[in-house]
C-alpha atoms as an extended CHARMM CRD file, in Angstrom:
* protein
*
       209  EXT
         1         1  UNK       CA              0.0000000000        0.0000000000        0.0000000000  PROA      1               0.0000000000
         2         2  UNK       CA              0.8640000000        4.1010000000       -0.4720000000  PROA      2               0.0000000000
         3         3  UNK       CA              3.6310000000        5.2520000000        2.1970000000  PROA      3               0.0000000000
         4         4  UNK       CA              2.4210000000        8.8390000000        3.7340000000  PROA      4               0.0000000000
         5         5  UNK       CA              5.6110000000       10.4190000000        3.3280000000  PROA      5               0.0000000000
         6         6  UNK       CA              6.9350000000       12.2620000000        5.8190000000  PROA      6               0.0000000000
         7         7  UNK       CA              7.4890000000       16.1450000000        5.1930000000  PROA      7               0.0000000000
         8         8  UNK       CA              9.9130000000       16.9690000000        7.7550000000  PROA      8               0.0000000000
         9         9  UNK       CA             12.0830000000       14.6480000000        9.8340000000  PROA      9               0.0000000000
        10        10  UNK       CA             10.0350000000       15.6630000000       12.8620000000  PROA      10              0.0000000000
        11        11  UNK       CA              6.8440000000       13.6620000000       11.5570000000  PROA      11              0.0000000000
        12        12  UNK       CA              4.0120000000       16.0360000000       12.8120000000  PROA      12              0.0000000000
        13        13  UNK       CA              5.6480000000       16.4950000000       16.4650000000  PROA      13              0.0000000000
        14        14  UNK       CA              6.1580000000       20.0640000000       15.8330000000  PROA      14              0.0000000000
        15        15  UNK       CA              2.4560000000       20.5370000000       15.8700000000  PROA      15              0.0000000000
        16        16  UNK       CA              1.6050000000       22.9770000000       18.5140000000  PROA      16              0.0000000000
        17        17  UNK       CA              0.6210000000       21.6450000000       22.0210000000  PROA      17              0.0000000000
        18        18  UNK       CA             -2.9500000000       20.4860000000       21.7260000000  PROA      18              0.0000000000
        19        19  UNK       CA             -4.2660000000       20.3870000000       18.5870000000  PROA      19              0.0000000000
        20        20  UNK       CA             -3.5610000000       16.1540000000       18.6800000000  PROA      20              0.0000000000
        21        21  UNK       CA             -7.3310000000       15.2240000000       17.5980000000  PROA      21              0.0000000000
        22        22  UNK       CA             -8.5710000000       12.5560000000       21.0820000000  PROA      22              0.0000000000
        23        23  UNK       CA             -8.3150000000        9.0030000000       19.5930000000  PROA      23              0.0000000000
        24        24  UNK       CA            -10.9480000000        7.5040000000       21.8920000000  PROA      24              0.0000000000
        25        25  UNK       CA            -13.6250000000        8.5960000000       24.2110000000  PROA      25              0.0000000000
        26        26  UNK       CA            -12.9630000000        9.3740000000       27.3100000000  PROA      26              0.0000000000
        27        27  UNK       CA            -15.1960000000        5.8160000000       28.3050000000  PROA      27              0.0000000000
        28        28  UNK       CA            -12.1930000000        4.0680000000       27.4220000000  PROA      28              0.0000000000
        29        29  UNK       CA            -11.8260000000        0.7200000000       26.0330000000  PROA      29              0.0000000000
        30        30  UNK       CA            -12.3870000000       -3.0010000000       27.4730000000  PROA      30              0.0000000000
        31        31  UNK       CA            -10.2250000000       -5.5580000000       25.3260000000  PROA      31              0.0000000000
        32        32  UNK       CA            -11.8310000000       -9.0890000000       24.8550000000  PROA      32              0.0000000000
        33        33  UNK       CA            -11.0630000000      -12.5240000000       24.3280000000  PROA      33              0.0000000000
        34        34  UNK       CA            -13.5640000000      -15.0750000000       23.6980000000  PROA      34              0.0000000000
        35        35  UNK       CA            -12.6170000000      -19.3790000000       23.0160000000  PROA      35              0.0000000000
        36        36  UNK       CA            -15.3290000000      -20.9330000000       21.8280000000  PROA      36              0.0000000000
        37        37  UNK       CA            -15.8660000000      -24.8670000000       20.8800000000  PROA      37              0.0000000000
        38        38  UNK       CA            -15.9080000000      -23.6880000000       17.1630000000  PROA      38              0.0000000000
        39        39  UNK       CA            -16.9770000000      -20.5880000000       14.5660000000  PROA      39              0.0000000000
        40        40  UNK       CA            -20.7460000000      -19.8560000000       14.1780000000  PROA      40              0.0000000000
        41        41  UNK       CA            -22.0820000000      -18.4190000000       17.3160000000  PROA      41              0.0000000000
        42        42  UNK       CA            -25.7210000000      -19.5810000000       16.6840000000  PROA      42              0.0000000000
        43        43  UNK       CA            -24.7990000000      -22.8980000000       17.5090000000  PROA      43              0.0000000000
        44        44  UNK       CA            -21.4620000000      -22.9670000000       19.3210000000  PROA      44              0.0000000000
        45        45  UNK       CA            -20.9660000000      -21.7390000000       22.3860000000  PROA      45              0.0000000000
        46        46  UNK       CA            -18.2160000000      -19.8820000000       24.5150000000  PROA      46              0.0000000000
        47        47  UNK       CA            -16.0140000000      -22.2660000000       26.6060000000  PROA      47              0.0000000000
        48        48  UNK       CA            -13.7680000000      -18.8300000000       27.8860000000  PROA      48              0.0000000000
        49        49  UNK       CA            -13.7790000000      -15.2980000000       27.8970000000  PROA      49              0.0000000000
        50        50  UNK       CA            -11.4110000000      -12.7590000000       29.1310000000  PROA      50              0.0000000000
        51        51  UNK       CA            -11.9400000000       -9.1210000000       29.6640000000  PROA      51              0.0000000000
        52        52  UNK       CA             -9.4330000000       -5.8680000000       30.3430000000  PROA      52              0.0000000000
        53        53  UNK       CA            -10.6010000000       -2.4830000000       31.4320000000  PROA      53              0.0000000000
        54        54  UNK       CA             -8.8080000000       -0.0890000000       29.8400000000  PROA      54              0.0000000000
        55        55  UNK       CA             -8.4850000000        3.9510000000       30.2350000000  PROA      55              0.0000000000
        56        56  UNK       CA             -8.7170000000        6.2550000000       27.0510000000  PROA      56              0.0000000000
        57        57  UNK       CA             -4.9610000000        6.8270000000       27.3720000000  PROA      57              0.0000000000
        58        58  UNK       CA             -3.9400000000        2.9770000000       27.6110000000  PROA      58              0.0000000000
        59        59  UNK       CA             -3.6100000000        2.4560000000       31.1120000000  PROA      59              0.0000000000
        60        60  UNK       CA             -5.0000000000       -1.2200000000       32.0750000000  PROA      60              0.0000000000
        61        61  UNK       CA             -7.5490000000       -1.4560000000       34.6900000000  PROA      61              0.0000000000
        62        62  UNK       CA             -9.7700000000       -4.4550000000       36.0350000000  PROA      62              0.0000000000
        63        63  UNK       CA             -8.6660000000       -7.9050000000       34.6640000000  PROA      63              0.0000000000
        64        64  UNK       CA            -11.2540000000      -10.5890000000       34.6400000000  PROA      64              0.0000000000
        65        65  UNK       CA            -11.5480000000      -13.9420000000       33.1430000000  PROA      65              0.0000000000
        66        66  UNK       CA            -13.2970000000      -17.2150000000       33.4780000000  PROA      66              0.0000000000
        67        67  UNK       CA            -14.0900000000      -20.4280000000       32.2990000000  PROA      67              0.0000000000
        68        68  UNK       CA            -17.3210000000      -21.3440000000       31.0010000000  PROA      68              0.0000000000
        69        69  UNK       CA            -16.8620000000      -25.1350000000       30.8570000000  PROA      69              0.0000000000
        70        70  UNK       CA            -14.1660000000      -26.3270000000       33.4880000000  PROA      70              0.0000000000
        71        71  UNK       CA            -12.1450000000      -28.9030000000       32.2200000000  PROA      71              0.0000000000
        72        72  UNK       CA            -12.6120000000      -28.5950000000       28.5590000000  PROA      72              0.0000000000
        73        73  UNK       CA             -9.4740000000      -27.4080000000       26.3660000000  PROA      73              0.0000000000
        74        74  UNK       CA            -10.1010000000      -23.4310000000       25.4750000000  PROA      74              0.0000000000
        75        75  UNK       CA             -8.5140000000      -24.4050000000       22.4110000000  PROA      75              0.0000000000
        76        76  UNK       CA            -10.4200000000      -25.3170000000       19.0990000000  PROA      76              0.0000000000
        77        77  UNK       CA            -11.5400000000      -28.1480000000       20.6010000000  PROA      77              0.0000000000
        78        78  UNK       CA            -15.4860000000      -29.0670000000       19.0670000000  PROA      78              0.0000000000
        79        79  UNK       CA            -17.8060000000      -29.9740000000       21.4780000000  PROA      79              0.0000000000
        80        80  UNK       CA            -21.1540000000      -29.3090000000       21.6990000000  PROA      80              0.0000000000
        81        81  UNK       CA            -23.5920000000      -28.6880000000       24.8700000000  PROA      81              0.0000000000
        82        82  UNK       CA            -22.3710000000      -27.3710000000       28.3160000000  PROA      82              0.0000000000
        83        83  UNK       CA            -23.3300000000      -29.3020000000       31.2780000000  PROA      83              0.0000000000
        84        84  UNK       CA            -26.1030000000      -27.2760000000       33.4970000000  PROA      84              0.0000000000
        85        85  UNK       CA            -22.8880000000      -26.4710000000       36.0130000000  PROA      85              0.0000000000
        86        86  UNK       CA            -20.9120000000      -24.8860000000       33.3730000000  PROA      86              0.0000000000
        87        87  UNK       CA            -23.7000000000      -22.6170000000       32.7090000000  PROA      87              0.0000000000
        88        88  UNK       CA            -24.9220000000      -21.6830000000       36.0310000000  PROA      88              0.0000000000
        89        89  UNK       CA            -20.9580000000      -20.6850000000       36.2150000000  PROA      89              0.0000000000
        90        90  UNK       CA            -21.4940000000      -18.5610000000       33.0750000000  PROA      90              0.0000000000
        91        91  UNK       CA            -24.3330000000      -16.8730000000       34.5950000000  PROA      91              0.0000000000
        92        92  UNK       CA            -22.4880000000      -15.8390000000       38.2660000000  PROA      92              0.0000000000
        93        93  UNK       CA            -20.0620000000      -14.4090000000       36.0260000000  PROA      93              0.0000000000
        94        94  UNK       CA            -22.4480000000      -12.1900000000       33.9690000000  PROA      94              0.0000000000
        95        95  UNK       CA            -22.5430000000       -9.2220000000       35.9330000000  PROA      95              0.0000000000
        96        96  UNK       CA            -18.9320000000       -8.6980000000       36.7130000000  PROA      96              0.0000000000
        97        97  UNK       CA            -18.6130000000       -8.8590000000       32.8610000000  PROA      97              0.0000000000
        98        98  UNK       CA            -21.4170000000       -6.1860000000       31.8650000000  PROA      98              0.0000000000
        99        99  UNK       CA            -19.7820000000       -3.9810000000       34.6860000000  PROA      99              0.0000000000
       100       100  UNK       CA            -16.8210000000       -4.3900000000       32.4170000000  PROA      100             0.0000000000
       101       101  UNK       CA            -18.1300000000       -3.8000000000       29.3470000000  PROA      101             0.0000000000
       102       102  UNK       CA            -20.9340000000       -0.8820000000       30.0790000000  PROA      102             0.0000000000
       103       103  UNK       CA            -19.4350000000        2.8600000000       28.9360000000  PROA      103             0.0000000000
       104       104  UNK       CA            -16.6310000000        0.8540000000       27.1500000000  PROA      104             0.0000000000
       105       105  UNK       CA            -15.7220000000        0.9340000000       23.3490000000  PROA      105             0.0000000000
       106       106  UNK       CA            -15.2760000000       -3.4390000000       22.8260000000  PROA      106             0.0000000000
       107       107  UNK       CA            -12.1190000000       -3.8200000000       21.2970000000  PROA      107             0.0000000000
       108       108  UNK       CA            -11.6040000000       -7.3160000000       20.1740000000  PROA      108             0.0000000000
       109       109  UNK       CA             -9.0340000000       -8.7510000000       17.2180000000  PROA      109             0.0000000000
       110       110  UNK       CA            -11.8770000000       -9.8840000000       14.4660000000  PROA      110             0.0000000000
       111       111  UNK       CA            -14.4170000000       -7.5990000000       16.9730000000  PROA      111             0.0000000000
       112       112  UNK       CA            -17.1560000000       -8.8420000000       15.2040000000  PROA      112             0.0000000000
       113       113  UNK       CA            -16.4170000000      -12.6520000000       16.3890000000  PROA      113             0.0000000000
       114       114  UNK       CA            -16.2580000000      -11.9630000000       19.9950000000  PROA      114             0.0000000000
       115       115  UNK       CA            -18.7500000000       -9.3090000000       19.8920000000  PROA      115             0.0000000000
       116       116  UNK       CA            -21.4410000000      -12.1030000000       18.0510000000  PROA      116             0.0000000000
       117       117  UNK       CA            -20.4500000000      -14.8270000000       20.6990000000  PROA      117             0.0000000000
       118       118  UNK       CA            -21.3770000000      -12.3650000000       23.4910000000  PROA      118             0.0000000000
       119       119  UNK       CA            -24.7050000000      -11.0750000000       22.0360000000  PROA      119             0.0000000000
       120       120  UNK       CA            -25.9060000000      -14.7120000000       21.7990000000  PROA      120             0.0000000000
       121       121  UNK       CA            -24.5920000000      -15.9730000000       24.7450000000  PROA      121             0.0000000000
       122       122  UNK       CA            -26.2480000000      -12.4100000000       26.4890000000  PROA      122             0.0000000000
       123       123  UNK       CA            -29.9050000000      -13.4130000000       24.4690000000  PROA      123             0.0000000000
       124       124  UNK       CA            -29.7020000000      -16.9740000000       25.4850000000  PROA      124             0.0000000000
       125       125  UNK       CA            -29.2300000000      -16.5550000000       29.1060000000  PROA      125             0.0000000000
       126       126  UNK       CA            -31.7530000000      -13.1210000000       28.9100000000  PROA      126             0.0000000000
       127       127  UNK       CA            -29.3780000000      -10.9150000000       30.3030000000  PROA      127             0.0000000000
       128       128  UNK       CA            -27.7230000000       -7.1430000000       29.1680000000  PROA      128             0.0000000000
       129       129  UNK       CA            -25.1310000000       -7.0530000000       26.9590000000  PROA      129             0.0000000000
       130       130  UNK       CA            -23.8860000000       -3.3440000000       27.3810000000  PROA      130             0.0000000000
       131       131  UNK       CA            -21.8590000000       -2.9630000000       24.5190000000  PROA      131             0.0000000000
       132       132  UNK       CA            -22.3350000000        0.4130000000       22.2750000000  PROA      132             0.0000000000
       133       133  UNK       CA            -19.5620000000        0.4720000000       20.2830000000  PROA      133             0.0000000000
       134       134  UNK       CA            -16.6000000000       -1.8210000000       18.3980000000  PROA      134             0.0000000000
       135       135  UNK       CA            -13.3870000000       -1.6280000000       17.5040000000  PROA      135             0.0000000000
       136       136  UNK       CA            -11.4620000000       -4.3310000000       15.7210000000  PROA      136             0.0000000000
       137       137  UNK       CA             -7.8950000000       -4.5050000000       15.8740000000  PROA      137             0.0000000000
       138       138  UNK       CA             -7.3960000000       -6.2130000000       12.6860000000  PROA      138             0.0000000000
       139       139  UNK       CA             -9.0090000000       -3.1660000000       11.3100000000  PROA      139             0.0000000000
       140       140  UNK       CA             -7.0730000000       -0.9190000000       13.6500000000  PROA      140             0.0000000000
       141       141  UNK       CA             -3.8590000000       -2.6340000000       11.9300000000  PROA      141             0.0000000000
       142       142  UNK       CA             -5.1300000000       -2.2270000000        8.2280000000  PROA      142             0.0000000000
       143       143  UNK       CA             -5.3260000000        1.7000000000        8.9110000000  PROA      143             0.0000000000
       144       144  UNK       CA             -1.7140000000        1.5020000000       10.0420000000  PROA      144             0.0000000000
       145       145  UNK       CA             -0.5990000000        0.0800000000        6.9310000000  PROA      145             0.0000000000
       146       146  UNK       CA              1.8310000000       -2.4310000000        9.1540000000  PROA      146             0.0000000000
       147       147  UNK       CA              3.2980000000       -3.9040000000        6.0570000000  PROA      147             0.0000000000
       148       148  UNK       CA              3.4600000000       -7.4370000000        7.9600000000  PROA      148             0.0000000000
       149       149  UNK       CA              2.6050000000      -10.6230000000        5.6400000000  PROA      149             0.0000000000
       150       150  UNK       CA             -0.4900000000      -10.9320000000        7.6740000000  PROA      150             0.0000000000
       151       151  UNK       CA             -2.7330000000       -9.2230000000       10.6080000000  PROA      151             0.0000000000
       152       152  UNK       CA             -3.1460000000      -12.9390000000       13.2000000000  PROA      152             0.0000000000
       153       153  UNK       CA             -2.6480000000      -12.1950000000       16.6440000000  PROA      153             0.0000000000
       154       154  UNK       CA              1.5130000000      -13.8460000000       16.7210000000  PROA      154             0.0000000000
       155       155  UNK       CA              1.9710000000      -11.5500000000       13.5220000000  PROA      155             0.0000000000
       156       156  UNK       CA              1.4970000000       -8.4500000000       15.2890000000  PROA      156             0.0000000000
       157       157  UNK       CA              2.8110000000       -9.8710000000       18.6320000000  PROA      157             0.0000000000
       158       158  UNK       CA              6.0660000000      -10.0020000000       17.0950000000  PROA      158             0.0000000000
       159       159  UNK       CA              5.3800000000       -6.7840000000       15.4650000000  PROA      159             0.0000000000
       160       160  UNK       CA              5.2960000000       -5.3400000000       18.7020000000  PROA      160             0.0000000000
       161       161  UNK       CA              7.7360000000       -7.5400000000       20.3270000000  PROA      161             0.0000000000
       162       162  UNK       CA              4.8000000000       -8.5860000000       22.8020000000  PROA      162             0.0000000000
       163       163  UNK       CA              5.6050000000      -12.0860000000       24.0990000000  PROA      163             0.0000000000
       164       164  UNK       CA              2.6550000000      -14.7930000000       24.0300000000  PROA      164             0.0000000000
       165       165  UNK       CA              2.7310000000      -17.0960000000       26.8340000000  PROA      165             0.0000000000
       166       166  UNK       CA             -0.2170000000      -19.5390000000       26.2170000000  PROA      166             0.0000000000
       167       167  UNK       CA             -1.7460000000      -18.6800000000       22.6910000000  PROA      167             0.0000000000
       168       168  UNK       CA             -5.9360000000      -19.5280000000       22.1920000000  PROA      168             0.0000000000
       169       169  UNK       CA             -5.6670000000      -19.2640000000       26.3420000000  PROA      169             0.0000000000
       170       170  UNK       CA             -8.3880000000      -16.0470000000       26.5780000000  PROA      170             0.0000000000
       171       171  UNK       CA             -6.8010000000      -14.1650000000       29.4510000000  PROA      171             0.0000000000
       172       172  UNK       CA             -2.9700000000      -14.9790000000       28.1980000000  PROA      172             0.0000000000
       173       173  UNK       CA             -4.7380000000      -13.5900000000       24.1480000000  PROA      173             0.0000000000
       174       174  UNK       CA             -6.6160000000      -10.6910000000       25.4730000000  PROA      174             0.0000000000
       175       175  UNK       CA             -3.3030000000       -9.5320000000       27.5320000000  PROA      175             0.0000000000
       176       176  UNK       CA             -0.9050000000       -9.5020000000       25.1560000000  PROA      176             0.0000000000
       177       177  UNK       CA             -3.7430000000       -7.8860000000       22.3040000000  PROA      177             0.0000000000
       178       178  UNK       CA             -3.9910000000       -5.4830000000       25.5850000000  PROA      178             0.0000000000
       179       179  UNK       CA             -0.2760000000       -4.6180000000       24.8620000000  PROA      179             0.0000000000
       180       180  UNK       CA             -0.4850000000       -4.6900000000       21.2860000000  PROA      180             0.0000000000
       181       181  UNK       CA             -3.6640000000       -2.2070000000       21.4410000000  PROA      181             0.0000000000
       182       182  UNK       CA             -1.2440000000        0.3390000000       23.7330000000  PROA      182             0.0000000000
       183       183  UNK       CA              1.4380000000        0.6900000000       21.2250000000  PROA      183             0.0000000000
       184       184  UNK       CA             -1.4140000000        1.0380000000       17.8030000000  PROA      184             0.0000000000
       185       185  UNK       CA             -3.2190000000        3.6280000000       20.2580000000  PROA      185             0.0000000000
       186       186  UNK       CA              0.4350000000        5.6390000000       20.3760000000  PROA      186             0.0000000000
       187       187  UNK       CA              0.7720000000        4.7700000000       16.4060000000  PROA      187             0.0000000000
       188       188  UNK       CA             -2.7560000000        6.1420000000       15.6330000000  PROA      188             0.0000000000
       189       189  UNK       CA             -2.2470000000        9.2420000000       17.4320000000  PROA      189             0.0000000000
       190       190  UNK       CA              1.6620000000        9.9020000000       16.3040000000  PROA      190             0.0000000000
       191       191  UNK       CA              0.5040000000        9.5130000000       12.9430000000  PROA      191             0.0000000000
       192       192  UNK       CA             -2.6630000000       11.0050000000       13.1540000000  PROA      192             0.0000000000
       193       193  UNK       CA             -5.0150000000        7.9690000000       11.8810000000  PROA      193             0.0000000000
       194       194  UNK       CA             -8.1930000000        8.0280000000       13.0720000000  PROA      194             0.0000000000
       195       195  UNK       CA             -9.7590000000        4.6810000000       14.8140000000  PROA      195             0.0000000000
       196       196  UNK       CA            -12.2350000000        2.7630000000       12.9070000000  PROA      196             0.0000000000
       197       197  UNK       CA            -14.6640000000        2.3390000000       15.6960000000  PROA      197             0.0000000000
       198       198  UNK       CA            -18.2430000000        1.5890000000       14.8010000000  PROA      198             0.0000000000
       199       199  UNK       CA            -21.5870000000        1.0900000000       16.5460000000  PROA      199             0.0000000000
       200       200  UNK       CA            -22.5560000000       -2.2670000000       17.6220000000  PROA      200             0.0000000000
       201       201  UNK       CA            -25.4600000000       -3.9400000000       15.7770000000  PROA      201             0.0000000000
       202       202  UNK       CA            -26.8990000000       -7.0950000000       16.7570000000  PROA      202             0.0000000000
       203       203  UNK       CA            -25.0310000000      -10.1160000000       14.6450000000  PROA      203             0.0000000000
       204       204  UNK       CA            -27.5580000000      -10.9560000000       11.6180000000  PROA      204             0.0000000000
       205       205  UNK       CA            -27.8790000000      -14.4860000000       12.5900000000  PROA      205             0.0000000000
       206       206  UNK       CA            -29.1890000000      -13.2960000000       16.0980000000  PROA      206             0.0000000000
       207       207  UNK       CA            -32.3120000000      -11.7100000000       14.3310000000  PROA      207             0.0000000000
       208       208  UNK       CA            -34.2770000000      -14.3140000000       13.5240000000  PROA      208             0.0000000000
       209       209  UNK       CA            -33.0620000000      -16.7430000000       15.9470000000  PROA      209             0.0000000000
């Protein structure tokens, strides 16, 4: 892709104090991780999910995470149906989450994945999913113009020299995308690209279901 060039060797940072346009609300973010037993969230169903708080500037906050089906693999393991325990587990953990998530933009990498996992998990157990707003970091990375062969979670890891402990574990994913968010926020505002966030719609397949 095009290059902006750069007109002086400064790159912008002789721009009067100030007139840096906000690259977020002031609600700040809440990054998310979801594993799931496998792709279509109409019929599969979250086996993990991890959550962030996050201030406007990049500072983390609350950390939570949880597993929704103890003992299964929160890899891309297939299995369908969780046992009544798992979900009464998924329930007591409902309302930490939507604390979480109220005021917050979701920022997720493929947003609209997590984001469709959590409305139909939300509609299936009849509770709030306070979630306005979306931003994806894959599209986040696409504005950047990384130049990287491709925009998977190691890719930009190593982009960003952000060390994965336990990749497809939700809280190890959602920490280092945490990191990898801080440093795109910083390359969004140095270079003056604005974030692609977007409202949050309910998922087509949730419509008729």
């Amino acid at each position: 892709g095009m290059k902006p060039t750069l007109t002086s060797s400064s790159s912008g940072l002789s721009e009067p104090a100030g007139t840096v346009v906000p690259m977020s609300t002031d609600r700040g973010w809440v990054i998310v991780d979801v594993e799931t037993t496998g792709t279509d969230f109409r019929t599969d169903r979250i086996l993990s999910v991890a959550a962030l708080a996050m201030t406007s500037d990049g500072t983390i906050g609350d950390i939570m995470s949880t597993l929704l089906n103890p003992g299964v693999d929160p890899g891309p393991t297939h299995i369908h149906g969780l046992t009544a325990a798992a979900l009464a587990g998924a329930h007591q953990v409902s309302a930490e989450l939507a604390a979480m998530l109220r005021g917050r933009t979701l920022v997720a990498h493929n947003a609209d994945f997590d984001y469709g996992f959590l409305a139909a998990e939300a509609r299936r157990g009849a509770i709030e999913l306070p979630v306005a707003s979306l931003l994806c970091t894959v599209e986040v990375a696409q504005h950047l113009q990384l130049d990287l062969a491709n925009l998977k979670l190691t890719t930009l890891a190593g982009h960003y020299r952000v060390e994965q402990m336990r990749p497809h574990d939700a809280l190890d994913d959602a920490s280092v995308l945490a990191r990898i968010f801080q440093q795109m926020l910083a390359d969004a505002s140095r270079t003056a690209i604005p974030l692609p966030i977007r409202p949050a719609s309910v998922p087509a397949g949730l419509l008729s279901a």
